[in-house]
C-alpha positions as CSV (number, residue, x, y, z in Angstrom):
1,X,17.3,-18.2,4.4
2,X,18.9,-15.5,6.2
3,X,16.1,-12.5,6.1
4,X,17.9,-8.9,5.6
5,X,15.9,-5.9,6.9
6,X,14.6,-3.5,4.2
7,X,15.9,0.0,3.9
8,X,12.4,1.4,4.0
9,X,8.8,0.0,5.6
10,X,6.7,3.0,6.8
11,X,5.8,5.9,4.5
12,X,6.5,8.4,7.4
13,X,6.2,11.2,5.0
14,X,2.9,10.8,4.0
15,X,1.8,9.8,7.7
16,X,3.3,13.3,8.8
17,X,1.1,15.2,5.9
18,X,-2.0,12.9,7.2
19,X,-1.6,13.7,11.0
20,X,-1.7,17.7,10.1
21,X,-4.8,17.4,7.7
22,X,-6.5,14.2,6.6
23,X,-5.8,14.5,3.0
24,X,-3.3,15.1,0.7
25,X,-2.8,14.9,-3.0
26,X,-0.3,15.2,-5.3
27,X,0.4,15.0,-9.4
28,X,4.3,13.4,-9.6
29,X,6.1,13.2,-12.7
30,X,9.9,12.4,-11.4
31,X,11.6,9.2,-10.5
32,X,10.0,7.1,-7.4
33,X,10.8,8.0,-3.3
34,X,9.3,4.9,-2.6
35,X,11.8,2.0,-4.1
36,X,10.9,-0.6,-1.6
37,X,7.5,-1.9,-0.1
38,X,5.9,0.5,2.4
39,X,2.6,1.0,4.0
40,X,1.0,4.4,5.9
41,X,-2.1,5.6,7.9
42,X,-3.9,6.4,5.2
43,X,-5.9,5.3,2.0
44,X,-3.8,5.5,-1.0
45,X,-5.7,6.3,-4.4
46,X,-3.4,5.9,-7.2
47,X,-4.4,7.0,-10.6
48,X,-1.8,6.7,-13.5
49,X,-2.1,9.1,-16.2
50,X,0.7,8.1,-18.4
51,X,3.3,5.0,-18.3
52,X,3.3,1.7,-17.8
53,X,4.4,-0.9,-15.3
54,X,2.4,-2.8,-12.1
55,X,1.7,-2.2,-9.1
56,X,1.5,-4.4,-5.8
57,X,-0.5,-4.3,-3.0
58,X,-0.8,-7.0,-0.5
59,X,-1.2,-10.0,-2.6
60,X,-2.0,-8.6,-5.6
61,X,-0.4,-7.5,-8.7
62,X,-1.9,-4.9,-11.0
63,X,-1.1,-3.7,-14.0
64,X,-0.1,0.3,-14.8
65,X,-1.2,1.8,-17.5
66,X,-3.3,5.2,-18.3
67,X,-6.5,5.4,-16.3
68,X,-5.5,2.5,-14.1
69,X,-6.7,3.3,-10.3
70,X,-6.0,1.0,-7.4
71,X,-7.4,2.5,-4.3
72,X,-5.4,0.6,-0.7
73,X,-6.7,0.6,2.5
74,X,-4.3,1.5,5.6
75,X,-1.4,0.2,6.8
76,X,-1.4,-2.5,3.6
77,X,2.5,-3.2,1.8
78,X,2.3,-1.9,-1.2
79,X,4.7,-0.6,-4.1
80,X,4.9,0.9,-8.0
81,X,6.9,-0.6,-10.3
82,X,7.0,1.4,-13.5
83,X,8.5,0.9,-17.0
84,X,12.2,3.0,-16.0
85,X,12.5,3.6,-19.8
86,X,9.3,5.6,-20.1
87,X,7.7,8.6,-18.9
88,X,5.5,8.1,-15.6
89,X,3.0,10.7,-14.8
90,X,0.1,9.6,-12.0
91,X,-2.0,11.3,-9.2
92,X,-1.6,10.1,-5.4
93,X,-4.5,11.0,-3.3
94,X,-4.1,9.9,0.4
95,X,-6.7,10.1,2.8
96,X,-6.9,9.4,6.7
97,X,-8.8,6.6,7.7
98,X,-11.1,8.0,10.0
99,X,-11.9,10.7,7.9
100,X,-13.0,8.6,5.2
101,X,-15.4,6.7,7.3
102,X,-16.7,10.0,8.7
103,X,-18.0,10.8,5.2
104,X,-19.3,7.8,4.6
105,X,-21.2,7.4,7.7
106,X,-22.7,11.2,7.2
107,X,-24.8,9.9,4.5
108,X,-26.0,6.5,3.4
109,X,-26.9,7.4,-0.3
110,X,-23.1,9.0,-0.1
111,X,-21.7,5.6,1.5
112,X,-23.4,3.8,-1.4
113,X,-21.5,5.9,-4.0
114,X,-18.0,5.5,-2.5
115,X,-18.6,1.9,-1.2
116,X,-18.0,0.1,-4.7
117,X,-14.2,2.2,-5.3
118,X,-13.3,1.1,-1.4
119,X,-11.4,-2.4,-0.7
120,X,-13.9,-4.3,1.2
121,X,-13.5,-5.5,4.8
122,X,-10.0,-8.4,4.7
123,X,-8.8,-6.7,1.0
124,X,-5.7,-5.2,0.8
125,X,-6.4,-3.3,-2.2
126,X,-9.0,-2.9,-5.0
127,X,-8.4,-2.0,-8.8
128,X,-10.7,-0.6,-11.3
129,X,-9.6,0.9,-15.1
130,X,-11.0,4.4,-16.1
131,X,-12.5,4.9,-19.6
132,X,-11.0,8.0,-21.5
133,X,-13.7,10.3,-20.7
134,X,-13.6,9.1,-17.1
135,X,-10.3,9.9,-16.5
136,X,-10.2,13.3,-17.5
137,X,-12.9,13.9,-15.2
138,X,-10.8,12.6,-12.5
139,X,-7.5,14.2,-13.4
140,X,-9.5,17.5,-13.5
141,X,-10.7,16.8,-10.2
142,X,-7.3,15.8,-8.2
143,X,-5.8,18.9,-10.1
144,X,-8.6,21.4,-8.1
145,X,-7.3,18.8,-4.8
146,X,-4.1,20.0,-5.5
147,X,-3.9,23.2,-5.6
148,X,-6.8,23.6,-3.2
149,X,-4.3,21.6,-0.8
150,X,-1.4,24.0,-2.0
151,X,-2.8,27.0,-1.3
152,X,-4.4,26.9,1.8
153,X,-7.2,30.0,1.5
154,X,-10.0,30.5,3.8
155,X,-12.1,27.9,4.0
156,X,-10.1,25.3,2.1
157,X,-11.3,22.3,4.5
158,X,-14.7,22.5,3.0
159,X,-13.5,23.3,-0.5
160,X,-11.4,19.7,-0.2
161,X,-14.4,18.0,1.4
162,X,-16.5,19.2,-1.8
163,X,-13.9,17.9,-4.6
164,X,-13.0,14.6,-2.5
165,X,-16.9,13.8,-2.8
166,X,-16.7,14.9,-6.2
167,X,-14.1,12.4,-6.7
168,X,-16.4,9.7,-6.1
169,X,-19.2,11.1,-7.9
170,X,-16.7,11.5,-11.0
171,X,-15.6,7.6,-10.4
172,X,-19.5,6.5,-10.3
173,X,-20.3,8.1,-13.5
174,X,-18.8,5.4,-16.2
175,X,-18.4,1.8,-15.4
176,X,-14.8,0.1,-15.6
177,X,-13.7,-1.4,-18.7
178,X,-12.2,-5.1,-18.3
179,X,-8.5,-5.1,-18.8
180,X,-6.6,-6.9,-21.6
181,X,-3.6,-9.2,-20.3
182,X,-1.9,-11.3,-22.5
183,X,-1.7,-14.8,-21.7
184,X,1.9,-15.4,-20.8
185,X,1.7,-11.7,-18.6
186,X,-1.5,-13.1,-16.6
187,X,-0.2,-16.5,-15.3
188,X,3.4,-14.9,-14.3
189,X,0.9,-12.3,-12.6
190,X,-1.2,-15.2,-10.8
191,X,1.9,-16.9,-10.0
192,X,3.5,-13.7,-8.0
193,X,0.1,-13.8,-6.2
194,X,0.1,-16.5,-5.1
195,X,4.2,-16.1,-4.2
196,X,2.7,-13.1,-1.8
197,X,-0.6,-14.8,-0.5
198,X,1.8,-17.4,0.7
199,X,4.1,-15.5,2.3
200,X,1.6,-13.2,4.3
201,X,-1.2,-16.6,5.0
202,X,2.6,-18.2,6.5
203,X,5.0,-15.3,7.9
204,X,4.5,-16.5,11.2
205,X,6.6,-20.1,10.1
206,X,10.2,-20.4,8.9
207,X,10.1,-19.6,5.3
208,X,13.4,-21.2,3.9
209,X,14.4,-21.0,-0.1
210,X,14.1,-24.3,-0.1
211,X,10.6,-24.8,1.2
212,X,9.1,-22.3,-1.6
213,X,10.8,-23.8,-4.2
214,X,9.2,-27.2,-3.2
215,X,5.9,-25.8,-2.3
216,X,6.3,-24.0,-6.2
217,X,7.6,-26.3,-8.3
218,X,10.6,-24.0,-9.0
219,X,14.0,-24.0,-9.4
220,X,15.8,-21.5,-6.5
221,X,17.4,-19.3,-9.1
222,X,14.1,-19.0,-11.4
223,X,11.9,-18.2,-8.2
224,X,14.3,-15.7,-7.0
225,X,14.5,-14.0,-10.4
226,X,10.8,-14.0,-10.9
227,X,10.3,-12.5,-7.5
228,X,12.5,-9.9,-7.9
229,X,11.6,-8.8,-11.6
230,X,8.2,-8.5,-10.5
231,X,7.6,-7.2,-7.1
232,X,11.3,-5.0,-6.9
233,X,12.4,-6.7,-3.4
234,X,13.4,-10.2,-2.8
235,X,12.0,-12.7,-1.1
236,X,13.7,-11.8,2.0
237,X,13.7,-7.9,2.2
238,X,9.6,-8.6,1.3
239,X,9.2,-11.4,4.6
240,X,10.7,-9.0,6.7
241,X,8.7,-5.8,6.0
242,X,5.4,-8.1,6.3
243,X,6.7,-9.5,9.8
244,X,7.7,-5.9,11.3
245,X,4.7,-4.2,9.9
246,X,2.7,-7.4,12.0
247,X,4.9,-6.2,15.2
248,X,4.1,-2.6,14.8
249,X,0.6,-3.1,14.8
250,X,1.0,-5.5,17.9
251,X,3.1,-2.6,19.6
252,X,0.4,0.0,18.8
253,X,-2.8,-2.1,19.7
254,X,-1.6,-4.2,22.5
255,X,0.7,-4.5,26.0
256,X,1.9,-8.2,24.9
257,X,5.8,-8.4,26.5
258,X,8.4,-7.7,23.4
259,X,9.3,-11.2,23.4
260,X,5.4,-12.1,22.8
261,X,5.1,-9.5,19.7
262,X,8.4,-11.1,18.4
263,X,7.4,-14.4,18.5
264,X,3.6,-13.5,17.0
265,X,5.1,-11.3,14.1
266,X,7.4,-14.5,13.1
267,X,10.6,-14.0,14.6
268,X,12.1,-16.5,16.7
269,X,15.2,-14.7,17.8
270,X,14.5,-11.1,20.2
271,X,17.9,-10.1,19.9
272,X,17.5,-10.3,16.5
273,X,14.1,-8.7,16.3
274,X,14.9,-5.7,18.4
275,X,18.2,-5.1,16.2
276,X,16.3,-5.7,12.9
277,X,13.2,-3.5,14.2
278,X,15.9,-0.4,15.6
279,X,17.8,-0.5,12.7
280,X,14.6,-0.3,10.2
281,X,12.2,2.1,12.6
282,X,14.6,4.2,14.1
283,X,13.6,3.1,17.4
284,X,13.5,-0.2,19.8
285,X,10.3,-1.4,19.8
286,X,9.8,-0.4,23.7
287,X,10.5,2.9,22.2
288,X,7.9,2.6,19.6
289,X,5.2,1.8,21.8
290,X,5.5,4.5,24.0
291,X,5.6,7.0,21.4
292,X,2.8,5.0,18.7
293,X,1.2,2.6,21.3
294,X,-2.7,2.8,22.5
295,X,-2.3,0.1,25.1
296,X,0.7,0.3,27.7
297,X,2.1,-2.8,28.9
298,X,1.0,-4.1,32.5
């Protein structure tokens, strides 16, 4: 199975809003940016507000609807996939890792609040549905974010500090209500999970077509369709992102020899790994690591 690099892998744009202050949130109504998996620094709280569609993130597969919030932790895949035919109105609220943890660690009543709407340590994302009264709460909330985030007036760091604890004192007031999946909807929704969990537990291995549709039970041109339908990548393009978002973290937390982060991140050909990483990052991945990396190579 010949593996084709994806167009697009990190959200750059939101990385760049998160390096010059550790939040950022904004109400979108228009098409996607985003059309192919991505990941960023930040946690990515994503509340929809009107629509329909799913959402995936790591190895799960949510379903978008009004008051649906998945919260994912950094540097996780993840991607909306809307209903095209309908209006799609949701908040994104991103927030820089470290400064999440500093509030949480300031106060251990306040990390008991926020604790239960953050993925736990080794999830990739965590998904909870709003009730109606909840959700306006919230939506009046991330609108005050906003424009406190727009506007920029003197002492706006503490006013966003105040409404992002807010947030989570808005989100503890109401439990979650279960969410309704018809049968048919659920087990092509298990099935995709397991699709994913299989490809990140075994990126490091040669995934061919035809050892997925053994390991499945499915026909090549069902499995592909599926995929596709579902997620909004194939097979391929989604392999690929996984493996190079493995290298960059390899390049940014370690000195191992290029050759070493390509064979670790599941690619058994360097020339083809530094081509496939240039042509996706912008840079060679020597070049990466001297701009991104905390460890230099000895």
């Amino acid at each position: 199975m010949e593996l084709e690099p994806p167009s697009a892998w990190v959200d750059e744009w939101t990385n760049r809003f998160l390096s010059a202050f550790p939040v950022n949130c904004s109400f979108r109504t228009g098409v996607l940016d985003q059309r192919q998996f991505h990941s960023h620094s930040g946690f990515e709280l994503y509340v929809c507000v009107r629509g329909s569609g799913s959402y995936i993130a790591g190895d799960r597969v949510y379903d978008l609807s009004p008051g649906a919030l998945i919260v994912v932790r950094p540097k996780a895949l993840h991607i909306s996939r809307p209903d095209p035919d309908l209006p799609f109105h949701r908040f994104v609220l991103a927030v820089e890792d470290s400064y999440m943890h500093e509030l949480q660690a300031s106060d251990e009543a306040l990390s008991a609040w926020m604790r239960p709407w953050l993925p736990e340590p080794g999830q990739d994302s965590l998904y909870s549905r709003l009730g109606a009264q909840q959700l306006l709460a919230v939506q009046e909330t991330l609108s005050q974010l906003e424009q406190e985030l727009a506007r920029r007036e003197a002492g706006y760091p503490l006013a966003v500090k105040s409404l992002v604890l807010r947030l989570f004192a808005e989100l503890n007031r109401n439990r979650a209500e279960p969410l309704q999946t018809s049968a048919d909807a659920e087990a092509h929704k298990q099935l995709i999970e397991r699709i994913l969990s299989f490809l990140m537990e075994h990126y490091q291995e040669p995934l061919t077509a035809e050892r997925l549709c053994r390991y499945f039970n499915l026909s090549r041109s069902y499995l592909f369709l599926l995929f596709k339908r579902h997620t909004g990548a194939t097979i391929n393009e989604f392999v690929v992102t996984y493996r190079l978002s493995k290298a960059k973290e390899l390049l940014q937390t370690t000195a191992l020899p290029i050759i070493e982060v390509a064979a670790a991140s599941g690619f058994n050909d360097i020339s083809h790994f530094c081509h496939t990483f240039k042509r996706v990052a912008g840079l060679t991945p020597s070049q990466y690591r001297a701009v991104h990396g905390s460890c230099s190579a000895g």
